[in-house]
PLY file of the C-alpha trace (Angstrom):
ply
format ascii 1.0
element vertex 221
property float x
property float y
property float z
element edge 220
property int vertex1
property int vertex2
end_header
83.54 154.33 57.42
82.79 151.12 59.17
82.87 147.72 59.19
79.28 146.63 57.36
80.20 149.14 54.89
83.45 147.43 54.26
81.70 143.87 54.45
79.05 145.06 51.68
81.34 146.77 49.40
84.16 143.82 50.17
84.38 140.12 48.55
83.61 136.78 49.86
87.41 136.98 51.86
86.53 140.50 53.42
83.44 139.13 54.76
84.92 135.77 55.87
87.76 137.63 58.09
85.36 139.69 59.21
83.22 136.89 60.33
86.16 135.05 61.49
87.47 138.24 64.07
83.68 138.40 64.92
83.69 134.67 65.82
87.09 134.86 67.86
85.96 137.98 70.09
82.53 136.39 70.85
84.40 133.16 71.78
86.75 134.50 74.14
84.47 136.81 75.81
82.29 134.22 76.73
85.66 132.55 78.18
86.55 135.55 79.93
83.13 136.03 81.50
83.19 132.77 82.84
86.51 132.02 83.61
86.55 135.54 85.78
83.40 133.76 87.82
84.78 130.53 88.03
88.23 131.83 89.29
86.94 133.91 91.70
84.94 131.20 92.91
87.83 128.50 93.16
90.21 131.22 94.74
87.81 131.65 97.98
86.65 128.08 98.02
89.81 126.58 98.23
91.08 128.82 100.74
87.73 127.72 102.71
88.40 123.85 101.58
91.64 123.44 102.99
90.79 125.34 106.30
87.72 123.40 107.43
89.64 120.11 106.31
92.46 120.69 108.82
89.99 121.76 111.28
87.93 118.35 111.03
88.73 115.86 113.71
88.47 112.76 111.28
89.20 111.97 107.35
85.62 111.33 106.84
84.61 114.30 108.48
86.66 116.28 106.41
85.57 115.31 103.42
81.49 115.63 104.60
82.61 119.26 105.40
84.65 120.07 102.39
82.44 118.87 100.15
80.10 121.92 101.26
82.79 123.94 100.58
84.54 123.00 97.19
82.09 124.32 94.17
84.40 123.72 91.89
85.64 120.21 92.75
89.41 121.10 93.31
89.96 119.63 97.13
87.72 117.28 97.25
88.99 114.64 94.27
92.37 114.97 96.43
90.92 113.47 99.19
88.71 110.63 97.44
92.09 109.83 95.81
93.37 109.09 99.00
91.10 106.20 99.41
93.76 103.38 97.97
92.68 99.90 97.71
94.08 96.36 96.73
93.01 95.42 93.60
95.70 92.92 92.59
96.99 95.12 89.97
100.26 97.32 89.99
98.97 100.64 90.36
98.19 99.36 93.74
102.10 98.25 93.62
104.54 99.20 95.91
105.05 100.98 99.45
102.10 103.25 100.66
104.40 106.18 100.10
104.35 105.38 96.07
101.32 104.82 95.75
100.01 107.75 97.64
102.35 109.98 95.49
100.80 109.17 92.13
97.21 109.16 92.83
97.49 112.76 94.55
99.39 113.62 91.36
96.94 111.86 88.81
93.92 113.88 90.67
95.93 117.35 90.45
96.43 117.20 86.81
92.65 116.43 86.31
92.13 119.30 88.70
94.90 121.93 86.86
93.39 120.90 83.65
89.70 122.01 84.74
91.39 125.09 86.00
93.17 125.69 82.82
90.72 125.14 80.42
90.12 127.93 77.86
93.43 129.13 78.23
94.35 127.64 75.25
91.67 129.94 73.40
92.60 133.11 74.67
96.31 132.31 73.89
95.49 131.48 70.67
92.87 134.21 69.78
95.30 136.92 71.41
98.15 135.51 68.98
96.54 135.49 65.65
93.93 138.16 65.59
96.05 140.92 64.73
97.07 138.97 61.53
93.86 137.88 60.35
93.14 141.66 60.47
96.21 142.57 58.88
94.97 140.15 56.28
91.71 141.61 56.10
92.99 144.85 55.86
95.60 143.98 52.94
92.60 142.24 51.27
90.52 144.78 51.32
93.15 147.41 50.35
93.61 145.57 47.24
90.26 144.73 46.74
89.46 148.63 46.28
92.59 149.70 44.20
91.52 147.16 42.09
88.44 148.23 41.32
88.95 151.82 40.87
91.31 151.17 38.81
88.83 148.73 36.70
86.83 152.53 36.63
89.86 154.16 35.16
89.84 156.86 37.52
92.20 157.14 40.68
92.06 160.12 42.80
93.25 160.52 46.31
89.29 161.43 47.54
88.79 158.02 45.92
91.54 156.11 47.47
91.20 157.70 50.99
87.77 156.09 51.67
88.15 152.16 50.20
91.82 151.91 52.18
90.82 153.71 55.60
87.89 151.30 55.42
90.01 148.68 54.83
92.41 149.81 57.97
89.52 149.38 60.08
89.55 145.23 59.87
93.63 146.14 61.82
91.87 147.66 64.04
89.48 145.49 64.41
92.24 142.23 65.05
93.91 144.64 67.82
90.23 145.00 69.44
89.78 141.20 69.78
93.35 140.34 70.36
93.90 142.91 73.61
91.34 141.23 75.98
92.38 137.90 75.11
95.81 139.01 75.92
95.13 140.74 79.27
92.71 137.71 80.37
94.94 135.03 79.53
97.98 136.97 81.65
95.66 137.89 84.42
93.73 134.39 84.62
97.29 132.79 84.35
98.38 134.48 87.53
95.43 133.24 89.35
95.76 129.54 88.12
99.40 129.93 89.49
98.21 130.76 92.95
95.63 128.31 92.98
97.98 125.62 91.70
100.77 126.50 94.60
97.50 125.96 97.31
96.58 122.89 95.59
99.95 121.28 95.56
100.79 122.23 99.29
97.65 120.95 100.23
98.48 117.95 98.48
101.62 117.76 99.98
100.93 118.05 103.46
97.67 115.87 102.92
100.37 112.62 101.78
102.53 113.75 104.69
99.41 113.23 106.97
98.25 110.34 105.74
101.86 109.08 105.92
102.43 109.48 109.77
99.21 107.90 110.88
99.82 105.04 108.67
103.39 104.37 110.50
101.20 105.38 113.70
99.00 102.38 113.28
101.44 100.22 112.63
103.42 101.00 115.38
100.18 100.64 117.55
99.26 97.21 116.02
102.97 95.84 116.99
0 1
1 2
2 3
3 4
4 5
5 6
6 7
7 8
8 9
9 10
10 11
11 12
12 13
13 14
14 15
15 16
16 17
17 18
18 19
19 20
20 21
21 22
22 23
23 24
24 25
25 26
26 27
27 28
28 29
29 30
30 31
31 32
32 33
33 34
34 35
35 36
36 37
37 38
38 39
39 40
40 41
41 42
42 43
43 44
44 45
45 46
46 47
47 48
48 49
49 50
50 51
51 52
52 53
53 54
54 55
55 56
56 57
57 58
58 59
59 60
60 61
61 62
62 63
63 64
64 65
65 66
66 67
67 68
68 69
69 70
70 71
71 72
72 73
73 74
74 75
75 76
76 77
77 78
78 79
79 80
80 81
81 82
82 83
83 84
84 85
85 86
86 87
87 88
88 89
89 90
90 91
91 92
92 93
93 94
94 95
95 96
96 97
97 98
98 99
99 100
100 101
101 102
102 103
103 104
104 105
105 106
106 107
107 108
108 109
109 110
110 111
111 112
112 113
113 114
114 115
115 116
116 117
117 118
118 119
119 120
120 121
121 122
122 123
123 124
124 125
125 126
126 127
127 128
128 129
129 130
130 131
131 132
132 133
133 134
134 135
135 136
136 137
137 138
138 139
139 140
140 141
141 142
142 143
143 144
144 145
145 146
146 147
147 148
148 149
149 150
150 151
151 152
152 153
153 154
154 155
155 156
156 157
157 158
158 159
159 160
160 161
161 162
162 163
163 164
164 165
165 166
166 167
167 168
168 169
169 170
170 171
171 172
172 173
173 174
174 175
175 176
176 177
177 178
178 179
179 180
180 181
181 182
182 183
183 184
184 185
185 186
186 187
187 188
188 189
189 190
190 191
191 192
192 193
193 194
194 195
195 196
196 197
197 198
198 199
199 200
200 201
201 202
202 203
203 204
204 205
205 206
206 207
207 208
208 209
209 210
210 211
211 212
212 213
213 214
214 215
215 216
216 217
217 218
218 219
219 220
């Protein structure tokens, strides 16, 4: 029993779901693969990112240095969005403090959703491919009682082989659904950690620019 057999002796449907779970595992491997290298990436070069940054004796220095640093592009747009200027409009509105605030958090939600993309795949992958087995496998279970019993002849040796065949496409669902499962929960945790680096960096980084703001102000009077 296997799966080609039950794709040659099944209908159009059979084959379709079978395509379909083929489809869905091939698509979120190819996530998994890369967001496992991309991750593992980020998670080191952000650590790296935010340590050279602090260790740079000037803003553009920082960002010359970091920008050797960040593969990914998760620091860096942090700092670039630091870089406010009047342009007459409201977004550059309001005290320095405001306006800080939202570009740092317009640039982290373009960051989180790099970070996050493909996430949505897994989820969804790891939530429906049990049932388009299931679906495959009640097809196909139906598919072969009815046409043995087109033949007129129904005998357990007969049933045995059409159904287990047809159990194989639940099996099948679990296969694709478990490693979507376990990489969406595992790459979750590290997009958590990431985010919590990103956001205190972002919030010390406002602080920063902050103080020497009031400091030059206080130096010009």
């Amino acid at each position: 029993m296997n799966v080609l057999a039950l794709i040659t002796q099944g209908d159009a449907v059979t084959a379709f779901v079978a395509v379909l779970l083929l489809a869905m595992s091939v698509a979120s491997w190819v996530v998994i693969v890369w967001k496992t290298w991309v991750l593992q990436r980020a998670t080191g070069d952000v650590a790296r990112s935010t340590a050279v940054f602090w260790q740079s004796a000037s803003l553009p220095e920082a960002q010359q240095k970091v920008a050797a640093f960040d593969r990914e592009a998760l620091v860096l747009p942090l700092i670039l969005a630091t870089d406010i200027r009047d342009s007459g409009t409201l977004a550059s509105a309001g005290d320095r403090s405001q306006q800080l605030t939202r570009v740092l958090r317009d640039a982290l939600h373009a960051v989180l959703h790099k970070l996050q993309f493909g996430q949505v795949l897994l989820a969804t992958v790891g939530s429906t491919a049990p049932f388009v087995g299931l679906l495959g496998t009640v097809w196909g279970i139906y598919h072969a009682l009815a046409g043995m019993a087109a033949a007129g002849l129904i005998t357990i040796d007969k049933v045995s082989g059409p159904v287990g065949e047809a159990l194989i496409m639940t099996a099948a669902g679990l296969a694709v659904a478990i490693p979507a499962v376990l990489g969406y929960n595992i790459f979750g945790r590290s997009i958590n950690r990431i985010e919590a680096d990103l956001e205190g960096f972002a919030r010390d980084l406002r602080e920063l620019l902050l103080t020497r703001n009031d400091t030059t102000k206080r130096d010009n009077t």
